[in-house]
Structures are given as C-alpha cells and as structure tokens.
Steps between C-alpha positions, in 0.01 A plus 500: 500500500502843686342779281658857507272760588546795329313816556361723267649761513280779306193357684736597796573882384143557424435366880765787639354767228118448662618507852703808460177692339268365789784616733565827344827417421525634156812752485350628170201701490220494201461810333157650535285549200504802365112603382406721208143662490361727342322763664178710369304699747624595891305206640753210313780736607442507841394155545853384291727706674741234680819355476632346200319683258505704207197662438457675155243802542286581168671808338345795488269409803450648824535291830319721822677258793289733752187342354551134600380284844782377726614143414672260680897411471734736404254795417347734745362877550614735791289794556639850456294790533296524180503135406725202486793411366617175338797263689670241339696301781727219513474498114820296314542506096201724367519715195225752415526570130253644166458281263627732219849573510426845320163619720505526878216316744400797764470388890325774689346590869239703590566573893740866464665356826571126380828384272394295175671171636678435822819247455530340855787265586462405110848297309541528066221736430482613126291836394496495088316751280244656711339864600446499839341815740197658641301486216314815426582667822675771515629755775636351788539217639648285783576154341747440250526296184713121607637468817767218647499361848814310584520321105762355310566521149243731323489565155351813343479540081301724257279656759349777533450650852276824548339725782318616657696242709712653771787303308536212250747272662524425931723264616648392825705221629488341101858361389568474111242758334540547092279777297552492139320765272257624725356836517397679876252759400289772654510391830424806783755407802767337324687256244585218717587404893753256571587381884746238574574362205744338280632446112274695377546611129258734245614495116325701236257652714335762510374754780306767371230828633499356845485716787460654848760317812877366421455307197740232497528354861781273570535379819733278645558340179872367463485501087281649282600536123300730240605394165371726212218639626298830393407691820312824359271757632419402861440787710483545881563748774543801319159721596538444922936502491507156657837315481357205259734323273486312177693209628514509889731220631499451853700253741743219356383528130693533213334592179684569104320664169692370200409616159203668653301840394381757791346711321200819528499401890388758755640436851663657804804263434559184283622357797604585889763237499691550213784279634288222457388563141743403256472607125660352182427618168176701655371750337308820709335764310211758521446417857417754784643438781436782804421694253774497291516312166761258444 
C-alpha cells in the first residue's frame, strides 16, 4: 500500500522564516534598545554619549565637556581658537537629562570661542532639566551655548541657557525644533540664530538681559511660532545708532508671538520686517525703541 506523504508544514514556515533573515528579507525592522545610564562625572558622560540613550546627569553637578580626551564613534573635538569644542555626529535617540526633576545638572566649556555641544546631522535629540554655558566666564565670547547642524527633531525643556555665550540656541538646516520652558540669559551678541530652518516652535520661554547684535535672527525659516513667551530686558544698539532689531527676520521666514510679553527692551526697532511678524494677543510695554518708549 502507497503511503501519503505529507509535509510538515510549520517545520516548512520556520524553513522560509530562517532564509528570509539570512537573506535580509525581513520587511519589519527590530527596534533598537533604548539604554538608560546614569551619568556622574564628565568622563561617563562623554564616553556614553551615543545613540539610543538616555543618560541621567547627577543633579546639582557640574559636567566641564572641554575637559575630556577625544573618543572614538560619535564623539569628537574640533579646535577653535582657545580650545575645543565638543561634536556629537550622526547621533539618533539620545536624551541628556538631571536626575532631579526639581534641580538642574550644569554642562559647561571653558574655550570663550567653543559652543557647549555641537549637534551634527543628529535625529530625536532630547535636552531635559539642565544649565548649560561658559561656566564662570564672563565678557565676551565667540561660541555659543547648543548649536544644530542639519538635525531633525530636537527637543528643548526646563533649561537654562546663559552667557557669556554669543547666543543660547544656533541652528541651521534642522527640521522640527520644540523649546518648552527654557530661559536664554545674559548672553553678549544675541538670543538665538536660526538659518534654514523649519517648524520651529518656543512655548513658555523666556529671553531675558541679553544683548549687543539683532537678537532674534530668523532666517529663511518658513514657520516659526512663539507661544507665551516672556521676552524682557534685552538691550542692543542703542549707544553706536546701529539699525539692530529685537526680532530681525530675513528672507522667506515667517515668524508669530501669541500670548507673548515684550517688555523693558531697548532696541533700534523690534523688528525691520514688520510684515513678517505677526502678533495675537501680544502685549508691548516699557520698551525703547529709537529712543522712544512704547
């Protein structure tokens, strides 16, 4: 008597399944493993900083990123003039934030002419709850605080920013930037320079005792949205009659305050393209501008 044969089939699926992983057939990705560590002194920073991480800084502590040897992957130094400055490149999925939810972690630099951290072509990068500058330097300087290099989707909350930076925030070519309650402080050539850029939004901020160039530059940057933000007692251009502006918007960009304070501000103009800068329940008071107070 004939016998049937009759395959297995499950043996049979699990024969496909292995060829199409050898083959690199697999339509469905595996999610990479997102790493929490926490962080204690500059050296375990540095070393850490990669993709898919979250790194959770001791509060209260102070993180010198100037102080640290170059390491391979995505960390690096480039020289400036006085120093080095940290670059992060190629980094996906890394958030930088304290430990305590009520008490900052500080990031600082010592080089006047280098920026705290360098973004470079960097995807989902989360800043949370830290102090970040020049340390004890003050006067003036030629880096700034954070600056993006072609980046996508940047998250900014609870920081504080401060000079002597030239500026707290630099961006250029970045695509989907968010900065929630964040303060830009003391900085001596400006609040924040952005080139290029896109969907880029700043709610309950606030931009205080800066100084010195235009402020706020915006340049060809299609949508910018300032949502309830507190810009108070920035000064610039006033003692040598320059034509510097609170908000300077320049090229295709198209920039609205909304429930915002100006307030205390001392400028030639609040801005040289008015056009561009739409207002909705903003409120301007106390400010000088070419010297008269409005």
């Amino acid at each position: 008597m004939d016998l049937e044969f009759k395959p297995n089939y499950t043996d049979h699926m699990k024969r496909i399944f292995l060829v199409m992983i050898y083959l690199g057939g697999l339509v469905c990705p595996v999610e990479a493993q997102v790493k929490t560590i926490n962080v204690k002194t500059t050296e375990e920073l540095v070393r850490n900083l990669a993709s898919d991480r979250v790194l959770v800084l001791s509060a209260g502590e102070t993180f010198d990123v100037s102080t640290e040897e170059m390491y391979e992957g995505a960390v690096s130094y480039e020289e400036v003039y006085d120093g080095r400055e940290l670059v992060l490149t190629g980094v996906r999925n890394l958030t930088l934030k304290s430990a305590d939810a009520q008490k900052r972690a500080e990031l600082i630099t010592q080089p006047d002419y280098g920026h705290v951290i360098v973004f470079r072509d960097c995807q989902n990068i989360t800043l949370d709850m830290l102090e970040a500058g020049h340390g004890a330097s003050k006067g003036g300087c030629v880096g700034g605080v954070f600056k993006f290099e072609n980046c996508q989707n940047i998250t900014i909350t609870n920081c504080d920013l401060y000079g002597s930076g030239i500026e707290g925030l630099n961006a250029s070519n970045v695509e989907n930037l968010t900065c929630r309650n964040t303060a830009i402080r003391g900085c001596t050539y400006g609040i924040m320079t952005m080139v290029s850029s896109n969907n880029l939004r700043f709610e309950n901020c606030r931009f205080h005792d800066n100084q010195e160039f235009d402020l706020i530059v915006l340049d060809n940057c299609p949508s910018v949205v300032f949502e309830n933000c507190v810009v108070e007692g920035n000064r610039t251009g006033l003692e040598d009659y320059s034509a510097y502006a609170l908000f300077q918007l320049l090229n295709n960009t198209n920039a609205s305050l909304n429930n915002c304070t100006i307030k205390y501000n001392a400028a030639n103009y609040l801005s040289t393209s008015q056009n561009k800068l739409k207002m909705k329940n903003t409120a301007l008071r106390g400010n000088l501008w070419q010297g008269e107070y409005k």
